[in-house]
N, C-alpha and C positions, 0 to 999 in steps of 0.2 A: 614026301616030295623030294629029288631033286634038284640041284643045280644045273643046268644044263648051259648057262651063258653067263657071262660074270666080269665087270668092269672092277676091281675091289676099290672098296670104297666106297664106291657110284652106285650101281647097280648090281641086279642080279633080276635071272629069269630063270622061272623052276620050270620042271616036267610039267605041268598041268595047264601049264601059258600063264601064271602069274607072273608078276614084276613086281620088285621093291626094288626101289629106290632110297639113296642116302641123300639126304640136303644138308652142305654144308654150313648151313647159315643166309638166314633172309631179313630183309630188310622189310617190313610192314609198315603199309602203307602211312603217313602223317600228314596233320597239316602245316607242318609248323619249317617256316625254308631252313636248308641248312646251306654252307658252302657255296653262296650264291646262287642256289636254285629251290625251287618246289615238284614239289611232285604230287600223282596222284595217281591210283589204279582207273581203269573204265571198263567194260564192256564191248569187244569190237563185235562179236556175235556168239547171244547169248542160247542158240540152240544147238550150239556144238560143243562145251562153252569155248569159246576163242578170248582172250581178255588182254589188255595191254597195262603200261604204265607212259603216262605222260611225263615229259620234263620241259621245265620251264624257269629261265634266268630268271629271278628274281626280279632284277634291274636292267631290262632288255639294253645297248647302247644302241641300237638300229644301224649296224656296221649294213647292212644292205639297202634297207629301204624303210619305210614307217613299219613295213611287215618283217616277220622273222621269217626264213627257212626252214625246211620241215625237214627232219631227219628219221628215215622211220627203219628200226634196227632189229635185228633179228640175233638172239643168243647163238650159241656153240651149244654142243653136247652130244657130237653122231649120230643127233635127229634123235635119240634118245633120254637124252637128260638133260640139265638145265632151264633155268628161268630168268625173266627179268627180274626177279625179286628176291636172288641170290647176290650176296655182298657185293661181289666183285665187281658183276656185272652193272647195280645198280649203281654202285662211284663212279664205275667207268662211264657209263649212259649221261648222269648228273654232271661229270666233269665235262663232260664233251659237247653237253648246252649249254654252259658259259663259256668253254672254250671256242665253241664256232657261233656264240652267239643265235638259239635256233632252239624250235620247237622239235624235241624230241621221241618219238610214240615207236615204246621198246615194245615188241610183241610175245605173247604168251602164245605161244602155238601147239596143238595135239602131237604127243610123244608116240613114239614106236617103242616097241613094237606091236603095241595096241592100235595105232593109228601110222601104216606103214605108208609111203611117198607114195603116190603125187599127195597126200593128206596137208603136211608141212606147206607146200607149195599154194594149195590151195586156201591154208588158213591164211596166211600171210598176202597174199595176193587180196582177201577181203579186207584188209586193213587200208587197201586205198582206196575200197570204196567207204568204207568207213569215213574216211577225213571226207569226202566230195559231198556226202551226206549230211554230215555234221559239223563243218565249219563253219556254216549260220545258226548252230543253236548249242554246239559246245562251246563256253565262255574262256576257257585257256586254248581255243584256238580263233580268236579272235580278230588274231596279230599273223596268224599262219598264210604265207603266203603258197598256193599252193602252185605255184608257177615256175616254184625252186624248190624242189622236191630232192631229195636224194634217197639213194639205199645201203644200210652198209649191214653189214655181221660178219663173225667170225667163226672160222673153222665151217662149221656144218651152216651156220647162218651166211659165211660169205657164199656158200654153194645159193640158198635158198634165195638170198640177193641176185644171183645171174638169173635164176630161172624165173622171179615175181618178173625180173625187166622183159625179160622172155614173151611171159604171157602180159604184160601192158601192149608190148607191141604188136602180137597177135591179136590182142582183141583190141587193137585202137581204144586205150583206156583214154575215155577224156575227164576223168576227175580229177587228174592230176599231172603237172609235167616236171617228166623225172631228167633232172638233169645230168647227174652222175651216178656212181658207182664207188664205194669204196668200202673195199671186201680186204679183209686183216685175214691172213694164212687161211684160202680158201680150202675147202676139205672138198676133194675129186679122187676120181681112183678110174680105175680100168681093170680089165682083165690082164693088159700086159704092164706086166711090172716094169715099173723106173732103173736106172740104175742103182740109187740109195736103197732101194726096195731088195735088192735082189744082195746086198755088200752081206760079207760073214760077220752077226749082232744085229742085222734089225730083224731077226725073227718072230722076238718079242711084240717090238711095232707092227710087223705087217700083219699078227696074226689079232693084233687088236685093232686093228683098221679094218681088216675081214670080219672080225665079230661086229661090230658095228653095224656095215653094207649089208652085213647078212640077218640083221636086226630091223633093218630102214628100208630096203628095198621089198618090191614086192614077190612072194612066195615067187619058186620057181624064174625069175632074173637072177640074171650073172652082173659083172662089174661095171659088163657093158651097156646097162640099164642106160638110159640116157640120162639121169637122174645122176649119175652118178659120173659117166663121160663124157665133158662138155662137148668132143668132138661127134657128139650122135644127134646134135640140136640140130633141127628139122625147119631154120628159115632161110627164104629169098634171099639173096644178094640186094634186094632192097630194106627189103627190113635191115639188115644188118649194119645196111646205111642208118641205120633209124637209130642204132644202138649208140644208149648216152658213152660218154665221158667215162672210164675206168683206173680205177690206182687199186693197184695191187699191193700188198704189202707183206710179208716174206720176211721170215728169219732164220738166220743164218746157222740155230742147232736148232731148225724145227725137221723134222723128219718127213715134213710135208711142202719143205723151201721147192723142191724140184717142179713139185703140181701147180704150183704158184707162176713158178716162172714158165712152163709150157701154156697154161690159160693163155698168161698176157701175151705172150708169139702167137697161139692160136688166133686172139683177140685182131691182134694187127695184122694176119695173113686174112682176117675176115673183109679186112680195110672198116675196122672201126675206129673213129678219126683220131680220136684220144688215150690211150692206153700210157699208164705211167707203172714203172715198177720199182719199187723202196724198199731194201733191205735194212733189216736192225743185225747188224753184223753176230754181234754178240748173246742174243737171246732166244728163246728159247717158244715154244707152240703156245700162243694166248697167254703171252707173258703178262699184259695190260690187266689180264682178270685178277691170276694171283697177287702182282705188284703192281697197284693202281695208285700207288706213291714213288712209284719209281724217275728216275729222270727218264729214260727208257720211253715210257710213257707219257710223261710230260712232253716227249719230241712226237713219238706218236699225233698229240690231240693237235699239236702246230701242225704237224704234216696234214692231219685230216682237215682242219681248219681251214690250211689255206689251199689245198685241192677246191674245196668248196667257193670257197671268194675267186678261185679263175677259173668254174666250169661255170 
């Protein structure tokens, strides 16, 4: 066999449609709270398998109401790799339940390119029926208010963030009201290239952004898959009215700052009422995962925080 597609380090996909992947370290599940919070894996549907991990402060202070907030989050990894159960992610997910004070349910969704788009979309999207289900008979969601709902991920999760809100609003989800959106260096592309896309030196990046799309998308689609180009989303001018609260978040050596800032312009020529856009001048694509002690970060989980307390 073959190599035929190759993330180094991450992955790899041979001639025969295998994949291996590398995990850099996961965090297994405990009961035991650390850093002001607990946690715990679940089941959000076990015939696919789709699974999450819950987070939950310790010491709730009920900054909103006798209920928490529900944050339900979606990883990075070009729809191809990562987990909630990978270090990074899982300090980042824990930090960011004490920090905005909130229940939050990190999802485990089917990888590409065994499980190619709408797949991702679709697992994720069952995760709010999940909570509408089981909020009278899962015990750590007791306190979940599901009336303050938020979505957020990064990279390839903040894509998968636009398009679960996508289909709430298409299908009048009533098991849950999504108040916001906040999507960290969302991962979009197109067939026509950016300016940064096309400079002499990102070769390297665009030809890894094309392995990706061309790993997550479905056989035979181009960039302009809708999945991939928010500008191909297919709603009313009412619906679009319907669309929550948005903060966009963008950095300033990410290779992907550009797709960030054209979303949130898209977003507001859609006249959606809220769009906010935050740059970290200085850092670099899903900085938060690697340095999850960063101050960097620390201004992150505030920004996200208080996005949350005024939508």
């Amino acid at each position: 066999m073959s190599i035929v597609e190759e993330a180094p380090g991450y992955l790899q996909v041979f001639s025969d449609g295998s994949v291996k992947r590398f995990v850099p370290g996961i965090v297994p599940a405990s009961p035991n709270p650390v850093n002001g919070y607990k946690f715990k894996d679940v089941v959000i549907d076990p015939s696919k398998p789709v699974t999450g991990r819950l987070f939950l402060p310790s010491t709730p202070s009920h900054g909103f109401s006798s209920k928490l907030p529900v944050v339900v989050c979606f990883h990075g990894g070009g729809f191809c790799i990562g987990s909630t159960k990978w270090i990074g992610y899982h300090h980042f997910q824990g930090e960011f339940s004490v920090a905005s004070q909130s229940i939050v349910l990190s999802v485990d969704y089917r990888l590409a390119p065994e499980y190619r788009l709408p797949i991702a979309y679709e697992d994720c999207y069952s995760s709010l029926d999940w909570l509408g289900h089981n909020v009278g008979s899962e015990p750590w969601l007791e306190q979940a208010d599901l009336s303050h709902v938020f979505l957020s991920g990064d990279s390839a999760g903040g894509n998968i963030a636009h398009h679960v809100a996508i289909k709430a609003i298409q299908n009048n989800n009533c098991h849950v009201k999504i108040n916001g959106l906040l999507l960290i260096h969302p991962y979009f592309g197109s067939e026509k290239r950016t300016e940064k896309e096309m400079v002499e030196g990102a070769a390297e990046s665009v030809a890894s952004n094309d392995m990706f799309w061309r790993l997550s998308i479905p056989e035979g689609s181009n960039r302009d898959y809708y999945g991939c180009n928010f500008e191909k989303a297919e709603l009313s001018a009412v619906e679009w009215s319907r669309f929550p609260a948005v903060v966009v978040f963008v950095a300033g050596l990410d290779f992907l700052k550009e797709r960030g800032v054209m979303y949130a312009e898209f977003l507001k020529k859609k006249g959606v009422k809220m769009v906010r856009l935050l740059e970290a001048e200085e850092e670099s694509h899903v900085f938060h995962v690697f340095h999850p002690e960063s101050e960097a970060t620390r201004l992150l989980l505030r920004q996200m925080s208080g996005f949350m307390k005024s939508s």
